[in-house]
N, C-alpha and C positions, 0 to 999 in steps of 0.2 A: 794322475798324481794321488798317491793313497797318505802320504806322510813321511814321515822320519821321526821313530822314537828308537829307544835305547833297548831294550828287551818286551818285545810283545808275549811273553812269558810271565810276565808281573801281575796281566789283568784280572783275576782273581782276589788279589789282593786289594788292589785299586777300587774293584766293584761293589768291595766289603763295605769301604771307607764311605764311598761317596753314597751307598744307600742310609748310612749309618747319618750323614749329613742331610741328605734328600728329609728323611723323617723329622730333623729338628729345624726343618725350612717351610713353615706353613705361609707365608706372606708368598716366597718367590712359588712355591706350586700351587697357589691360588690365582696368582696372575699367568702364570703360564698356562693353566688352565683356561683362562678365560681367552686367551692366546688363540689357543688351538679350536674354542667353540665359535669363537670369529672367525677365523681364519685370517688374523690380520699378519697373518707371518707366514705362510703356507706360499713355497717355492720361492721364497725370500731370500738370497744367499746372503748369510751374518757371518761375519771374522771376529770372530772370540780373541782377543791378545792380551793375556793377563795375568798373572797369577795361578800354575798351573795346579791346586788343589781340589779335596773333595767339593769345597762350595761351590767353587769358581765351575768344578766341573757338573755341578749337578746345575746350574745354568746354563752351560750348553748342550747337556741333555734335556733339557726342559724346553729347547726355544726349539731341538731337532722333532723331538717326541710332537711340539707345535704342528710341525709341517715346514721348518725352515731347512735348509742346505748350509747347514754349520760348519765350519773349519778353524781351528784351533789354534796358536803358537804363542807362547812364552820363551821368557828370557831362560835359558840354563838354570843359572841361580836360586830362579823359582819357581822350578820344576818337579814335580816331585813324579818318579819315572814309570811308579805302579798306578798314576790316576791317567797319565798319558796314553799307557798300556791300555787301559779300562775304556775310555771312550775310543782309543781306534779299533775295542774289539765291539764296541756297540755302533761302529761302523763311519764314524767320523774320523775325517783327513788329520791328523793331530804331526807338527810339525814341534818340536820339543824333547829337547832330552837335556838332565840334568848335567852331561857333562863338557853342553856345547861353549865356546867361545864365543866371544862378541862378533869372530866373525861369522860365525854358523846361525848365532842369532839372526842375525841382519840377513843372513840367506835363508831362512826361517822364515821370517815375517814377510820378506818378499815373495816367496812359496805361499804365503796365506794369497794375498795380492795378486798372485794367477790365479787362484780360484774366480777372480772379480769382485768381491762381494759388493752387492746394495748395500751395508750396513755395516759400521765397525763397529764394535762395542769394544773400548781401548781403557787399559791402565797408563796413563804416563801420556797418554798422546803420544808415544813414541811410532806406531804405527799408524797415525794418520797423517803425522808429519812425513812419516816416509813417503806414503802414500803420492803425497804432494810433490817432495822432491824426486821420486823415483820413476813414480807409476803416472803419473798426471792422466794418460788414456784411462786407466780406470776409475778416478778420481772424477771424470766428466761424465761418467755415468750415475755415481753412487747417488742413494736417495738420502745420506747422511750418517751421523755415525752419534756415540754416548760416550763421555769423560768420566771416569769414577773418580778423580783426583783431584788435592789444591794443585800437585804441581803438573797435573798437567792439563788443565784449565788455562793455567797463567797463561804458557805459550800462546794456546789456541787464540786468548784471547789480545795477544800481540799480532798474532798471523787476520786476526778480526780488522783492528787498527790498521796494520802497513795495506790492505787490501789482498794480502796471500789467502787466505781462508774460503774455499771454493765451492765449500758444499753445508749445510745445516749440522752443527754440532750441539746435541743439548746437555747440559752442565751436569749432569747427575749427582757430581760431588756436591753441588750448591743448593739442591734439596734439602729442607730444614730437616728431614724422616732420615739425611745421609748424614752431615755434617755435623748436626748434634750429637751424633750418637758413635757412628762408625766414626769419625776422626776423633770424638774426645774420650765417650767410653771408652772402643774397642781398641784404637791404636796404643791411648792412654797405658790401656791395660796391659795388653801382649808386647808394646814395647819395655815396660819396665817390667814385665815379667821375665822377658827376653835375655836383658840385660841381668837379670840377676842370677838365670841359669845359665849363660854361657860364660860369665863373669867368676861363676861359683862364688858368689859372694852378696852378703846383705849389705840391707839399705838402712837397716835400723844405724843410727846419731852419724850415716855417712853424710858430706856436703853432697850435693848434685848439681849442678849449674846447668838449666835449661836453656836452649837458643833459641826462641821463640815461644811467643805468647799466643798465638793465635789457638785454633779450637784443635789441634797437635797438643801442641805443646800445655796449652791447658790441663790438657787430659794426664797427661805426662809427670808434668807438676801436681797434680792432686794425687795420683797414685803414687808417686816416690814420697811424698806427703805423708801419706796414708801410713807408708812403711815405716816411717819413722823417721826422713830423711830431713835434712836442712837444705830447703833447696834455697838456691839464686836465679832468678829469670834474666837472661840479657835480651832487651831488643833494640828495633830501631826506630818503632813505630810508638810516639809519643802515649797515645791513647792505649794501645795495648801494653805497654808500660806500667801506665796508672794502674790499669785492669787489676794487674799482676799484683798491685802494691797492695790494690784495696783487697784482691784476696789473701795476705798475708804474707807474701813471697817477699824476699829483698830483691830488691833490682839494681846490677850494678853493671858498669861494660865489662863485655867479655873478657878482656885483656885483665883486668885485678880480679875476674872471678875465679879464671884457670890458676891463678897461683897457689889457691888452696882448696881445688877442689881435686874429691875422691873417683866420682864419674864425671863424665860431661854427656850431654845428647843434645844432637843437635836435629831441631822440629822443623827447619826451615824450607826444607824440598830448595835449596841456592846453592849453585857447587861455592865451594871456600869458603863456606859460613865456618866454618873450622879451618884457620889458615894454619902456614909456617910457624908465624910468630906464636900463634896461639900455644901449639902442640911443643914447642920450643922450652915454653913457661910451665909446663908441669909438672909437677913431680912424679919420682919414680914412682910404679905402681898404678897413675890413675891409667880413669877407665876411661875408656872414649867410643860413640855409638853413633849411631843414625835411625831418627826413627822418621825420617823426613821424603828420603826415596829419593835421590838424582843423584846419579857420578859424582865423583869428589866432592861431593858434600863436606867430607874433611877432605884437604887436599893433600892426599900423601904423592900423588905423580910430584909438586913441587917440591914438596917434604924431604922425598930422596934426591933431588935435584940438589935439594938443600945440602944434603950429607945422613940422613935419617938411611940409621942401616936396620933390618929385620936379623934379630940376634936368637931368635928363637920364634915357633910356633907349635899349639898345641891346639887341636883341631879350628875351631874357628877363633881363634887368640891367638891374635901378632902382638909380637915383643919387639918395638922398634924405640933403636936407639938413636935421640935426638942430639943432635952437636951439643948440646948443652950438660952431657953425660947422663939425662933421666930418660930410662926404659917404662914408656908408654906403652898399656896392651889398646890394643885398637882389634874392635868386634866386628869377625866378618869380612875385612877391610872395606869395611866405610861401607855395604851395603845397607839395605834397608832390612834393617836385623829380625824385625817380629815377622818378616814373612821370608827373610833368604837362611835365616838360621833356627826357626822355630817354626807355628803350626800357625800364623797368622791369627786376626781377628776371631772372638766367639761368635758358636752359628750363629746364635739368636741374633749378634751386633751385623753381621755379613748379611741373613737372611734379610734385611731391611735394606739393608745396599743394594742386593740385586733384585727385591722388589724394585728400588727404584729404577733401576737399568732396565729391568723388562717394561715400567713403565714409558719409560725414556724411549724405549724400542716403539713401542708404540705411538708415539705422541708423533715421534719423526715420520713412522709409516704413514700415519691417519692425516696428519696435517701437509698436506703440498704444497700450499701456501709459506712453508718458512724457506726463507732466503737463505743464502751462505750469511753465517754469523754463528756467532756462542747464544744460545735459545735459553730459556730457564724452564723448566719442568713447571707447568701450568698448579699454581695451588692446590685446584681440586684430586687433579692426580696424585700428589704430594702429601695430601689430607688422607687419601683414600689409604694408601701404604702404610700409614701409620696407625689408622683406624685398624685395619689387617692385626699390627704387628699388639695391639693394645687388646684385641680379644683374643689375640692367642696367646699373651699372658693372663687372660681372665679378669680385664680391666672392662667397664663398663663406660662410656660419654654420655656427657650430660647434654640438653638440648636448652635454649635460652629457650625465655619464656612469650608469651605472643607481647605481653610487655615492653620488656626488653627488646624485642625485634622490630616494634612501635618506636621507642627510644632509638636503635639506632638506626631506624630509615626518619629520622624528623631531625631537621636543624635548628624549626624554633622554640624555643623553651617554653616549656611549660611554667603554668605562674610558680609551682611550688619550686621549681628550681632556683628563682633568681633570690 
């Protein structure tokens, strides 16, 4: 089984990119470095499923170049077909091409899944969950797999609960070196960047109503912010609510925020966080987005069930007409836009992401002792990736003092404190 991509003719181009990315990634070819001088990945078979770009792909170059037995597949949508070309001319199985269908995906990722791998390193959880329902024989081998995601975290850690979850998964997304940074910086950024270029339109004095408060949508709300926007936060979650308010946002439910808003995004990774009714209540014109990542995140399968007809499109801008007579553009349709219609995450914000992931790789290998569960990426590993990523902007850490270190190994106080 050698792969299936679109034009093995592209790889030249593909090669350009991903060396161009490889250079602005010193955290990830530091760990893979260290990778390849242990040998803690050597004859290791790892299943790449993710995001098929220059970063994502200078990661599985990196874990090959280690000594691993890599193989590759992504969803169509985020495939981009010269980085596909590029790594099966550097001799990895690459299953991916930008113009497959859900079904081809799905036979895509099953194709990674006959290789065997010991290791997934997964966006979405979408192929460990298959793993599960499909493959189970290979599932009772693996030595475990890495989550880069909130939503697909969540699953795993339902499949943890009901007892489905069969092999060691570690959170990668819930690294403080990932989640601070890569969900509120980088998605922050690329997503409302996203939307303003495929929108062709500014955010200066628009409304934007956020769906979600969490470190998404945070990021989300600070950079439509930034541009000038008035945004609105809707959530569910009480405390992330507050969040919202103390950082200046209004917060109101979603239903009275769509009446007057310009865009909407929604940060939630939950299909129908954007219902019927919602997209019903808008007026002509707005904008509506995803910068959250799962199927019908807005629900347009019910939409047109609804009566919602698509009255025009122009490259990734659907024009769909709601029963209500207002012509709603929807980006994309309802994909996860900063990475199915634009260039994803900045290196610098990625490069710490897939630091964590090669850490993740590691922590699975080195540790035998973790049981089937969702695992969290050990502090000091987490510390170390970001120590990485802070001198390679030319930041320096300070060290407490022998004092200090006095102070916080003693529980009794000393007399000057009381």
């Amino acid at each position: 089984m050698t792969g299936r991509i679109a034009d093995a003719g592209l790889w030249p181009e593909g090669h350009d990119r991903i060396e161009w990315a490889r250079a602005h990634m010193p955290v990830t070819t530091a760990l893979a470095a260290r990778l390849a001088r242990d040998g803690t990945v050597a004859g290791v078979r790892i299943g790449v499923s993710d995001v098929l770009e220059p970063k994502t792909a200078t990661v599985a170059l990196a874990l090959a170049e280690a000594g691993a037995e890599v193989t590759v597949t992504s969803a169509g949508r985020n495939t981009d077909d010269a980085v596909a070309a590029a790594l099966a001319h550097a001799g990895l199985p690459v299953y991916a091409r930008a113009d497959a269908d859900s079904a081809e995906d799905r036979a895509n990722a099953l194709a990674l899944l006959a290789h065997r791998p010991d290791v997934i390193v997964d966006d979405g959880a979408s192929t460990i969950r298959l793993a599960h329902l499909q493959r189970p024989d290979v599932v009772a081998d693996m030595r475990g797999a890495t989550e880069q995601t909130t939503s697909g975290v969540r699953p795993l850690r339902r499949m943890e609960v009901e007892g489905a979850l069969r092999i060691p998964v570690v959170a990668a997304n819930d690294a403080r070196s990932k989640s601070l940074f890569d969900n509120m910086h980088g998605t922050g950024q690329s997503v409302v960047f996203a939307v303003a270029d495929v929108a062709d339109r500014s955010f200066l004095g628009a409304t934007v109503v956020v769906i979600g408060f969490g470190r998404v949508g945070t990021g989300i709300a600070q950079h439509a912010a930034a541009l000038g926007a008035r945004v609105v936060v809707t959530e569910t979650d009480p405390v992330a609510a507050l969040q919202a308010a103390f950082a200046g946002f209004e917060v109101r439910t979603l239903a009275e925020a769509v009446r007057h808003a310009d865009i909407v995004i929604s940060a939630t990774g939950i299909r129908h966080s954007i219902d019927v009714a919602h997209l019903d209540a808008l007026r002509s014109g707005a904008v509506v987005a995803v910068g959250g990542g799962v199927g019908q995140e807005i629900a347009l399968t019910a939409a047109r069930a609804a009566g919602a007809v698509e009255v025009a499109r122009d490259g990734a801008v659907s024009v769909l007409r709601m029963p209500s007579g207002a012509e709603v553009r929807v980006l994309d349709d309802g994909n996860c836009l900063n990475v199915s219609a634009a260039e994803g995450n900045p290196v610098e914000i990625m490069d710490l992401s897939f630091g964590v992931q090669l850490a993740s790789v590691a922590h699975v290998l080195s540790t035998p002792s973790l049981g089937p569960g969702v695992h969290e990426l050990p502090r000091a590993a987490d510390d170390e990736v970001a120590a990485l990523a802070l001198a390679s902007f030319g930041g320096t850490l300070d060290a407490p003092s022998a004092a200090q270190r006095a102070f916080l190994a003693a529980w009794n106080p000393e007399e000057d404190e009381e």
